[in-house]
KOLGU-4560 file (N, C-alpha, C; in nm, 3 decimals, padded with zeros to 5 digits):
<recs>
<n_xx: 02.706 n_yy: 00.034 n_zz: 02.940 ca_xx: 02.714 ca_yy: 00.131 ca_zz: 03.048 c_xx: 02.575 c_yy: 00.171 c_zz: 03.093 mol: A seq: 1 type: UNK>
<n_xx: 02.598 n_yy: 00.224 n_zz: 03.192 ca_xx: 02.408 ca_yy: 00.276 ca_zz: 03.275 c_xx: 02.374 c_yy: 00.388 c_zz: 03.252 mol: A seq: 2 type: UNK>
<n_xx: 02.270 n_yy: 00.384 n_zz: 03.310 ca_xx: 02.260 ca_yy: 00.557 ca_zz: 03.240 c_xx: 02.325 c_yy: 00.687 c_zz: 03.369 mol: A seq: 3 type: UNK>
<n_xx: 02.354 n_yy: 00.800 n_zz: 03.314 ca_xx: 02.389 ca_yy: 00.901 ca_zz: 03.410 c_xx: 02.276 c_yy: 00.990 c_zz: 03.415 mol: A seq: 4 type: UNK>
<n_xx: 02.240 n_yy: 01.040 n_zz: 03.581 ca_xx: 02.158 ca_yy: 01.163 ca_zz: 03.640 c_xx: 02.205 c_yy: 01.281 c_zz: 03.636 mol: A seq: 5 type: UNK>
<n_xx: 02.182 n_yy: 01.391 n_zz: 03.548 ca_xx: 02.218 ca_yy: 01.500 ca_zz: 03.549 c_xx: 02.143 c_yy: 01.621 c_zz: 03.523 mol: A seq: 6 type: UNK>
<n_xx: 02.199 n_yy: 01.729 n_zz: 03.595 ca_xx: 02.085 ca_yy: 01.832 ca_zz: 03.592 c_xx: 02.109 c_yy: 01.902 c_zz: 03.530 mol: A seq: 7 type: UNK>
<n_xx: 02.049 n_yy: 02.032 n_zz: 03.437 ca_xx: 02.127 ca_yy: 02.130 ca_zz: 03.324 c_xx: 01.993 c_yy: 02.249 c_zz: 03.351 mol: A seq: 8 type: UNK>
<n_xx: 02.042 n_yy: 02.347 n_zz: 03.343 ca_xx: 01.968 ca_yy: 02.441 ca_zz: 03.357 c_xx: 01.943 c_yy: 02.559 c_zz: 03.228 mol: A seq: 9 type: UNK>
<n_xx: 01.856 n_yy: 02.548 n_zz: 03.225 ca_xx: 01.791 ca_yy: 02.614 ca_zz: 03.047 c_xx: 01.684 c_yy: 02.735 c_zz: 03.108 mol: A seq: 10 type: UNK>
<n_xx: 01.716 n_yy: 02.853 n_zz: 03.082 ca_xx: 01.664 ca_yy: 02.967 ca_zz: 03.107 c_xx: 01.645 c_yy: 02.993 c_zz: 03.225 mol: A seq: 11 type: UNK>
<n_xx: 01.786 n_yy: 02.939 n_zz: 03.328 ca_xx: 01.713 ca_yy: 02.974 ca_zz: 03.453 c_xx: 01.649 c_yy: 02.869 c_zz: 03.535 mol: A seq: 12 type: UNK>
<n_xx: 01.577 n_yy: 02.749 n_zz: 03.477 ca_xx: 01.532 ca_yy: 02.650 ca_zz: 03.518 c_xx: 01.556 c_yy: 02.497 c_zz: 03.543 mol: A seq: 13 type: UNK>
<n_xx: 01.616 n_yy: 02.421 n_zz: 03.649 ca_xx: 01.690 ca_yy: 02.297 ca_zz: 03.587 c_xx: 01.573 c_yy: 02.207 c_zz: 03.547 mol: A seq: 14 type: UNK>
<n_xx: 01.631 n_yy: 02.091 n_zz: 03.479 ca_xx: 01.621 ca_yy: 01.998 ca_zz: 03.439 c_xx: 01.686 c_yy: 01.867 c_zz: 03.423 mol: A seq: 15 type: UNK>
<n_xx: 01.653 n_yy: 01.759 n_zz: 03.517 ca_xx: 01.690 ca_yy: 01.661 ca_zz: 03.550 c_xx: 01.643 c_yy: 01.558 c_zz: 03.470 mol: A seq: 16 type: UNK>
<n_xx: 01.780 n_yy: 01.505 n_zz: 03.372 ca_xx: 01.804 ca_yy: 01.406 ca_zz: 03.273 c_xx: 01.900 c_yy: 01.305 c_zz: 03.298 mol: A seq: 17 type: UNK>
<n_xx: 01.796 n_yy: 01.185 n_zz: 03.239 ca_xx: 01.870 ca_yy: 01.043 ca_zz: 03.257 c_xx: 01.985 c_yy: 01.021 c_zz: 03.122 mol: A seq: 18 type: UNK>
<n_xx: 02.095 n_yy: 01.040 n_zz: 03.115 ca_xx: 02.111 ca_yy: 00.995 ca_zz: 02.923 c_xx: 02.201 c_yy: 00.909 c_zz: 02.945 mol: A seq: 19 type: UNK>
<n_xx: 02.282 n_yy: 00.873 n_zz: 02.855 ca_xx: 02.393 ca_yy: 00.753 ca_zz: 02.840 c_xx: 02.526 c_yy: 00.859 c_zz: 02.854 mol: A seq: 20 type: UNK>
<n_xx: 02.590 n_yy: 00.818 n_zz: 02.942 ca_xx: 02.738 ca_yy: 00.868 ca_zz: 02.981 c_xx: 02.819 c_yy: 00.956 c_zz: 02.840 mol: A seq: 21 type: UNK>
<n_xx: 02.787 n_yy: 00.858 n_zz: 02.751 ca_xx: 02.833 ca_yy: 00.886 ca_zz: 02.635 c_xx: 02.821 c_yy: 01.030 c_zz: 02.507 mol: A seq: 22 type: UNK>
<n_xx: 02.698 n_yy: 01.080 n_zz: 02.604 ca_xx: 02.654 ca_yy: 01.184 ca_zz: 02.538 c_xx: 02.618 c_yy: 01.332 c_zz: 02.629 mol: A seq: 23 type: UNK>
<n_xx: 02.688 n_yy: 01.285 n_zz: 02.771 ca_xx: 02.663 ca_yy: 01.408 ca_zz: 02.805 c_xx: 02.771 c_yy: 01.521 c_zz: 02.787 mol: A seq: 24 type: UNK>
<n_xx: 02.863 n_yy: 01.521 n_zz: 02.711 ca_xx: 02.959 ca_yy: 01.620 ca_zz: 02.627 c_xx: 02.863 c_yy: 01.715 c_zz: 02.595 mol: A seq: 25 type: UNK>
<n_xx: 02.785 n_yy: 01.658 n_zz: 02.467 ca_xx: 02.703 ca_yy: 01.706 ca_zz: 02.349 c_xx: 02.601 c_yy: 01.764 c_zz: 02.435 mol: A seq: 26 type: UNK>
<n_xx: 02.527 n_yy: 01.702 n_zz: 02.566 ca_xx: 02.442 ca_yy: 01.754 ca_zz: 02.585 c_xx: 02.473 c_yy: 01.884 c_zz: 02.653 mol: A seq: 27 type: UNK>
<n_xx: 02.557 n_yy: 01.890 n_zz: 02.735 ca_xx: 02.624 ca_yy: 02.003 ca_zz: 02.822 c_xx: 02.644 c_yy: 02.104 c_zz: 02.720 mol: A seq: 28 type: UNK>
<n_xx: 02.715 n_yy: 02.058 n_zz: 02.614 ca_xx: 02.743 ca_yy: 02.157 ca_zz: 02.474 c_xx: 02.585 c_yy: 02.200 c_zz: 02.429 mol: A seq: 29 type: UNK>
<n_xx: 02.513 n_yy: 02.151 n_zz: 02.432 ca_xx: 02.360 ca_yy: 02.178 ca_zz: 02.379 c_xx: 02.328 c_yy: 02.318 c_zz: 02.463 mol: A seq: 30 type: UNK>
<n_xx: 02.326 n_yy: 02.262 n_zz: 02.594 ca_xx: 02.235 ca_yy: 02.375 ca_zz: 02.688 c_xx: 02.307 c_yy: 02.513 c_zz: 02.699 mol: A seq: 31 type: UNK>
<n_xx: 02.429 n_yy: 02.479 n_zz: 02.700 ca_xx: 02.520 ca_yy: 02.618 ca_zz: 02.695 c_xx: 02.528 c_yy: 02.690 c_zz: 02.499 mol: A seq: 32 type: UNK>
<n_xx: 02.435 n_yy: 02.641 n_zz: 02.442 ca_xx: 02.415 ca_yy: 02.709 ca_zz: 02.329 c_xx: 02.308 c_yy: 02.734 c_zz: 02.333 mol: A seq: 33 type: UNK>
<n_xx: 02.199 n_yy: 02.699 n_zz: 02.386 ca_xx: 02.099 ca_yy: 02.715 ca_zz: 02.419 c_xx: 02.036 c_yy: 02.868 c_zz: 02.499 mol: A seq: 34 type: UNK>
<n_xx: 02.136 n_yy: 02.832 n_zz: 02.568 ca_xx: 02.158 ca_yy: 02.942 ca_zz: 02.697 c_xx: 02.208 c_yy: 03.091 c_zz: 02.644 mol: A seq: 35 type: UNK>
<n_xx: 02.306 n_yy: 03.077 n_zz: 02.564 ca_xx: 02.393 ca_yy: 03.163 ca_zz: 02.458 c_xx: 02.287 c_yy: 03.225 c_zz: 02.405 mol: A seq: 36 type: UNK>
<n_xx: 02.188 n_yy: 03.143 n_zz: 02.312 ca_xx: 02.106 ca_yy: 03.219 ca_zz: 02.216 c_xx: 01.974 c_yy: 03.299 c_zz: 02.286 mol: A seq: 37 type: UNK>
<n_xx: 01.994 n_yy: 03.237 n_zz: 02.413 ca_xx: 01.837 ca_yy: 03.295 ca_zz: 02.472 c_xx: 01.922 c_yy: 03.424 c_zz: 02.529 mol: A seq: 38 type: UNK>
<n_xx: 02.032 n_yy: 03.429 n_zz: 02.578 ca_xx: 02.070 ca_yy: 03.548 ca_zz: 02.614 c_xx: 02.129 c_yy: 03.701 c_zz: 02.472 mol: A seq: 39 type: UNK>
<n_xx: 02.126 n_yy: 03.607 n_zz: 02.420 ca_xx: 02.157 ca_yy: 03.705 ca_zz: 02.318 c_xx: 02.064 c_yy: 03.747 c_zz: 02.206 mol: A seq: 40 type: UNK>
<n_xx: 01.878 n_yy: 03.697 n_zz: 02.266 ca_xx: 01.771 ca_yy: 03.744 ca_zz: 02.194 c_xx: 01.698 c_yy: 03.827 c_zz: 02.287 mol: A seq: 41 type: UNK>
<n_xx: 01.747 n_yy: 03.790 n_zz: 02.417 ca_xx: 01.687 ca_yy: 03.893 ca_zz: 02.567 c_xx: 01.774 c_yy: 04.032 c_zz: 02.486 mol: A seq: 42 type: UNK>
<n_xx: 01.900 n_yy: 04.051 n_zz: 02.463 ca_xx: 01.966 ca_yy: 04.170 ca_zz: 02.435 c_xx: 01.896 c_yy: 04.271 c_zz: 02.321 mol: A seq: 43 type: UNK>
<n_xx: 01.818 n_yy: 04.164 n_zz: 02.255 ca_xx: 01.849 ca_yy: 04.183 ca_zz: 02.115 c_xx: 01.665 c_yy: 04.243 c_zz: 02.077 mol: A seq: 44 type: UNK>
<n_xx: 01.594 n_yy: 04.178 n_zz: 02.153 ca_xx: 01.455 ca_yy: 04.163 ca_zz: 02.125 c_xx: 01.369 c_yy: 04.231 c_zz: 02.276 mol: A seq: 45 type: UNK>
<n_xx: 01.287 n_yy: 04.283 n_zz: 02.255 ca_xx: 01.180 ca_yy: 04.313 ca_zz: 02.323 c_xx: 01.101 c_yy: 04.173 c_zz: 02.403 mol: A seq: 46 type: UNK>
<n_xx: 01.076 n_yy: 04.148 n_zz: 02.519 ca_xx: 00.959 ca_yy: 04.015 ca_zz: 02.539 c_xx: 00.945 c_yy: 04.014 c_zz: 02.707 mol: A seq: 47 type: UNK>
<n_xx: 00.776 n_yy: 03.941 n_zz: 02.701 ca_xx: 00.678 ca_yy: 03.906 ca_zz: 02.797 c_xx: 00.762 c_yy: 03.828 c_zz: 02.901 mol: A seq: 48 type: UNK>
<n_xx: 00.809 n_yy: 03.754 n_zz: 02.832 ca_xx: 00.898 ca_yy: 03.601 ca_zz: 02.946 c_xx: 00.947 c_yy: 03.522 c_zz: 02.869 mol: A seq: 49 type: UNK>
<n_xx: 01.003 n_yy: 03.469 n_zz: 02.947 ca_xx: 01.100 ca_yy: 03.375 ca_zz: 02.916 c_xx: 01.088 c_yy: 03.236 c_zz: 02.759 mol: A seq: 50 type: UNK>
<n_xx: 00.928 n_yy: 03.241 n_zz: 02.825 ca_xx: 00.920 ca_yy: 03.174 ca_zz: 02.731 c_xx: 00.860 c_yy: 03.195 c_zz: 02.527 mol: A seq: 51 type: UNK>
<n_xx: 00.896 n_yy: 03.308 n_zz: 02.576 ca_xx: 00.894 ca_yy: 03.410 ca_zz: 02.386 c_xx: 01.015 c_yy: 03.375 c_zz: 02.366 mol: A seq: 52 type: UNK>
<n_xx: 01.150 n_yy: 03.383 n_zz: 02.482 ca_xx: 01.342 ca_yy: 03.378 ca_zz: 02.441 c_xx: 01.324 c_yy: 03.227 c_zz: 02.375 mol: A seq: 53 type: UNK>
<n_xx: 01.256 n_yy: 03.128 n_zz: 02.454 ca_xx: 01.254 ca_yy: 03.008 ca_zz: 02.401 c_xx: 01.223 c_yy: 02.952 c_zz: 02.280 mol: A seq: 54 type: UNK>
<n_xx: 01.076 n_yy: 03.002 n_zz: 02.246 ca_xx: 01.014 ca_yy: 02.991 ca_zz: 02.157 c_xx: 01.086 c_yy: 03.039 c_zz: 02.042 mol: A seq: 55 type: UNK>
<n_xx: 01.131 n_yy: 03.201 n_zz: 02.085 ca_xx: 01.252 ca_yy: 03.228 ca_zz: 01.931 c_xx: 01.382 c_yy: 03.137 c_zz: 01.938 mol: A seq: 56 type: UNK>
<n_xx: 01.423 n_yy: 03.037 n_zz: 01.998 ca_xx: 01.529 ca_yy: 02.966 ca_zz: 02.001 c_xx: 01.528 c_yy: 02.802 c_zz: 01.921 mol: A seq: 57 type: UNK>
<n_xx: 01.362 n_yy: 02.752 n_zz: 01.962 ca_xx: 01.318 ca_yy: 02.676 ca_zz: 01.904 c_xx: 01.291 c_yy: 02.704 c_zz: 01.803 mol: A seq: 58 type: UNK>
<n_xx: 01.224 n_yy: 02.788 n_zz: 01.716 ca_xx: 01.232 ca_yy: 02.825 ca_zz: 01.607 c_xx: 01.328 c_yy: 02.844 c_zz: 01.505 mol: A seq: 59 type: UNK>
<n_xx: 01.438 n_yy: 02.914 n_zz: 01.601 ca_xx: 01.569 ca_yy: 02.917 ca_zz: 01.495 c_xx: 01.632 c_yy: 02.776 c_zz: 01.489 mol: A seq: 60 type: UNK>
<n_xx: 01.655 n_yy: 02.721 n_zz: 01.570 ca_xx: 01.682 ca_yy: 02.561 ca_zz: 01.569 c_xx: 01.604 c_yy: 02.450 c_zz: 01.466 mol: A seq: 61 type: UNK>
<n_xx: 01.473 n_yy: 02.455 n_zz: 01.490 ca_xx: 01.381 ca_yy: 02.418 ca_zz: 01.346 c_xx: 01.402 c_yy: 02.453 c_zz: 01.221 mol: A seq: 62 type: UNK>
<n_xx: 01.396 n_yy: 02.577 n_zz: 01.209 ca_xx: 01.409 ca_yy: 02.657 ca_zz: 01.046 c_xx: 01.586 c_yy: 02.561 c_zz: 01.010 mol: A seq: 63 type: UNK>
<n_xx: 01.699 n_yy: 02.534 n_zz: 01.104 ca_xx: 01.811 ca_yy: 02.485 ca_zz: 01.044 c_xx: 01.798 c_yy: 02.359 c_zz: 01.018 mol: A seq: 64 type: UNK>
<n_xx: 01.694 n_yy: 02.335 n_zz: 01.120 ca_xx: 01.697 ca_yy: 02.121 ca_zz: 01.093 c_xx: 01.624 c_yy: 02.144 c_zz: 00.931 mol: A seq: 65 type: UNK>
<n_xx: 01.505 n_yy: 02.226 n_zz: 00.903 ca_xx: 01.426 ca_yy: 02.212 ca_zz: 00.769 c_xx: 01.499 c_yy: 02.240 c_zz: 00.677 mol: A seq: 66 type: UNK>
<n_xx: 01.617 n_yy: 02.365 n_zz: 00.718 ca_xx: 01.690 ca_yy: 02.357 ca_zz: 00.554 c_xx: 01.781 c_yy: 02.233 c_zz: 00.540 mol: A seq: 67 type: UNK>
<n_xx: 01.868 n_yy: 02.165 n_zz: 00.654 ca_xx: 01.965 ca_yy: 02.055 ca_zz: 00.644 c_xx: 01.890 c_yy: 01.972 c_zz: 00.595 mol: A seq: 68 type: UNK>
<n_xx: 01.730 n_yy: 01.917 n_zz: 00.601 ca_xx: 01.650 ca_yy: 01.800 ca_zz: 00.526 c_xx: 01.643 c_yy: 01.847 c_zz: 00.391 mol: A seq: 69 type: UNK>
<n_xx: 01.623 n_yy: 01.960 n_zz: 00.336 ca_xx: 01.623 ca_yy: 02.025 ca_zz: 00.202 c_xx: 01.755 c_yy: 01.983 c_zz: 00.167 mol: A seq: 70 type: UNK>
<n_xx: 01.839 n_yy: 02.028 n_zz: 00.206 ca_xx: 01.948 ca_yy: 02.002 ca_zz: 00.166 c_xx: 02.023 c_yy: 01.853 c_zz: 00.092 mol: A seq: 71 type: UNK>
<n_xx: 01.996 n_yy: 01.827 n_zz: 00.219 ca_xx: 02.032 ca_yy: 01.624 ca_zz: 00.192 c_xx: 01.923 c_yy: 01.575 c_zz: 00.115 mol: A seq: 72 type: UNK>
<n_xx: 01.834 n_yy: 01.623 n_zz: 00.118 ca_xx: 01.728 ca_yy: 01.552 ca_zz: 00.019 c_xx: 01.785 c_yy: 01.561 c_zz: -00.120 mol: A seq: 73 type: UNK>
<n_xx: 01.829 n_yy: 01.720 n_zz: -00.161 ca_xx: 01.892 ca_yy: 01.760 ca_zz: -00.297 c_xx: 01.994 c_yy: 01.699 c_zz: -00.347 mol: A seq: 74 type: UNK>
<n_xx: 02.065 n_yy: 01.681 n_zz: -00.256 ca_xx: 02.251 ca_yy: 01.619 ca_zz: -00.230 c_xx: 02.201 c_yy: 01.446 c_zz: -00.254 mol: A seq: 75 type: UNK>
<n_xx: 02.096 n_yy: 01.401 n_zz: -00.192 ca_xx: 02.056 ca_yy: 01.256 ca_zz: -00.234 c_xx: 02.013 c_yy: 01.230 c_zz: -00.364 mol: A seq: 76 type: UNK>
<n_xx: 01.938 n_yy: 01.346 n_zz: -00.432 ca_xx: 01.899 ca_yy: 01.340 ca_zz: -00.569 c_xx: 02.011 c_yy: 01.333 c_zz: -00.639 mol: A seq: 77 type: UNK>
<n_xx: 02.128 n_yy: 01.420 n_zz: -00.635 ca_xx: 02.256 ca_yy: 01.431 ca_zz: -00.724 c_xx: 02.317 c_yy: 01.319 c_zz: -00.700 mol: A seq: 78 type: UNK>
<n_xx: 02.281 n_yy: 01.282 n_zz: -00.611 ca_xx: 02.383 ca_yy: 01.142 ca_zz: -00.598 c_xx: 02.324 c_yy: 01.008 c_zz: -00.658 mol: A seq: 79 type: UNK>
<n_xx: 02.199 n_yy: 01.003 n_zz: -00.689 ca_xx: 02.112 ca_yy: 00.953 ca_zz: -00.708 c_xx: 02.095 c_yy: 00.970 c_zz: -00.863 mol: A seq: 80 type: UNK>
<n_xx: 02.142 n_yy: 01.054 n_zz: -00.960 ca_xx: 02.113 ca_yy: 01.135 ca_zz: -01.077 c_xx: 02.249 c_yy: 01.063 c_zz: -01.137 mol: A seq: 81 type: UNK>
<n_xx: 02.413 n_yy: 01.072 n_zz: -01.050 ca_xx: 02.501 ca_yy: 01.066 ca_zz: -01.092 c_xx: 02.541 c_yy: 00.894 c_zz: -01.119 mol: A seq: 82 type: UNK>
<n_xx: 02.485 n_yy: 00.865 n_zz: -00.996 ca_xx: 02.491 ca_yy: 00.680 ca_zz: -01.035 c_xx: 02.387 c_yy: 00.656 c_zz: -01.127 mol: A seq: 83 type: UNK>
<n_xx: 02.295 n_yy: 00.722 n_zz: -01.176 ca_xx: 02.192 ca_yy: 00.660 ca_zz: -01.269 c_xx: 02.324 c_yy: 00.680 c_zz: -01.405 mol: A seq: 84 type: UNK>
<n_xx: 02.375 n_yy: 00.775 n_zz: -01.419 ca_xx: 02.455 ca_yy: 00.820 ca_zz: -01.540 c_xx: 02.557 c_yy: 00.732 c_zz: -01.546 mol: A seq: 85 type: UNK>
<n_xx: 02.663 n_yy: 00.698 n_zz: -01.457 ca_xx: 02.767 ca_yy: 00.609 ca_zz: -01.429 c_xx: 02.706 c_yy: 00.465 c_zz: -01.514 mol: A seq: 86 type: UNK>
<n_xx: 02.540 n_yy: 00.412 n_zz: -01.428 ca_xx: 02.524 ca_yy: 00.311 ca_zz: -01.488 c_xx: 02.533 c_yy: 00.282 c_zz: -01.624 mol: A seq: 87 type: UNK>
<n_xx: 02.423 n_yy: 00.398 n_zz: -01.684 ca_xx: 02.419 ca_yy: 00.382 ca_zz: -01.829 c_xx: 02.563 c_yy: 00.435 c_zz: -01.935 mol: A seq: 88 type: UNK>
<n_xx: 02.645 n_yy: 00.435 n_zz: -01.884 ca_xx: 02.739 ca_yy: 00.423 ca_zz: -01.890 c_xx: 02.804 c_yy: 00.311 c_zz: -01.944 mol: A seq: 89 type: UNK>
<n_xx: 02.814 n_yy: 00.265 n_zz: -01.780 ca_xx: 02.865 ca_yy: 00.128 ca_zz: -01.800 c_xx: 02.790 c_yy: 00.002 c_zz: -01.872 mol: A seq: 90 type: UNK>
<n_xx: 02.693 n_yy: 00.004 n_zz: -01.830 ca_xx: 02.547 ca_yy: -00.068 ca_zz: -01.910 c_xx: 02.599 c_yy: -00.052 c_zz: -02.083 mol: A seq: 91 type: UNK>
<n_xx: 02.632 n_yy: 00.053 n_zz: -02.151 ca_xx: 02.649 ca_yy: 00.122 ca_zz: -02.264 c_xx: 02.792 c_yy: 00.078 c_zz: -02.336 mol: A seq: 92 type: UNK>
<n_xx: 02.862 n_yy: 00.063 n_zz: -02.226 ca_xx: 03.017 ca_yy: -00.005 ca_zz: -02.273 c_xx: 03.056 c_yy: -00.139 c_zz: -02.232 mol: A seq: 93 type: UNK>
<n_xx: 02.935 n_yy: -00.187 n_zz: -02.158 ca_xx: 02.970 ca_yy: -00.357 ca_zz: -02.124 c_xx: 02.881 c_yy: -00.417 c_zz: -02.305 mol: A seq: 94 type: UNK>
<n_xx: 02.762 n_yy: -00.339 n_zz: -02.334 ca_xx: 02.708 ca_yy: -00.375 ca_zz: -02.419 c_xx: 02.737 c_yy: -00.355 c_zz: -02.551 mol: A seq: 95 type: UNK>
<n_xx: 02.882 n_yy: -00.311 n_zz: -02.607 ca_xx: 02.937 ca_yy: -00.303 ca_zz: -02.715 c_xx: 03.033 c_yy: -00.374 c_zz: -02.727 mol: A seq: 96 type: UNK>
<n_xx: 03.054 n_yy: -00.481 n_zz: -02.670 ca_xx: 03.182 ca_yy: -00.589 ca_zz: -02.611 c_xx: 03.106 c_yy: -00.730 c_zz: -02.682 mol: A seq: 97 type: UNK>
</recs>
């Protein structure tokens, strides 16, 4: 498929994006959360412009991507910990045969 032209508007401002048909659900879903959080830190917070709402939006968005890499990193170790055990295991009961 080709790509689709579409415009989305983030604080007020559009922005005209090329993406694959296939993903402009997610992206439409993106900007209207986007939009959500900047309006609900204008309520919430004191600021210069627009682009402090942003900056605290990007930020909160970062701090979740850094804990989800913490996360899966940990979740890869256990998984990683549990097949080492499985092996010697099996290693342990093929070798008493």
């Amino acid at each position: 498929m080709g790509e689709l032209s579409i415009t989305v508007n983030i604080a007020d401002r559009p922005y005209k994006l090329r993406i694959d048909p296939v993903e402009e659900e997610n992206v439409r879903k993106a900007v209207k959360i986007v939009n959500d959080k900047i309006k609900d830190y204008s309520k919430a917070y004191d600021y210069k412009d627009r682009q402090d709402l942003l900056a605290m939006v990007a930020l909160q968005y970062a701090t979740g991507v850094v804990d989800y890499e913490i996360r899966e990193t940990v979740e890869k170790k256990k998984d990683i910990d549990r097949l080492v055990d499985i092996d010697k295991l099996l290693t342990e009961t093929l070798s008493k045969d």
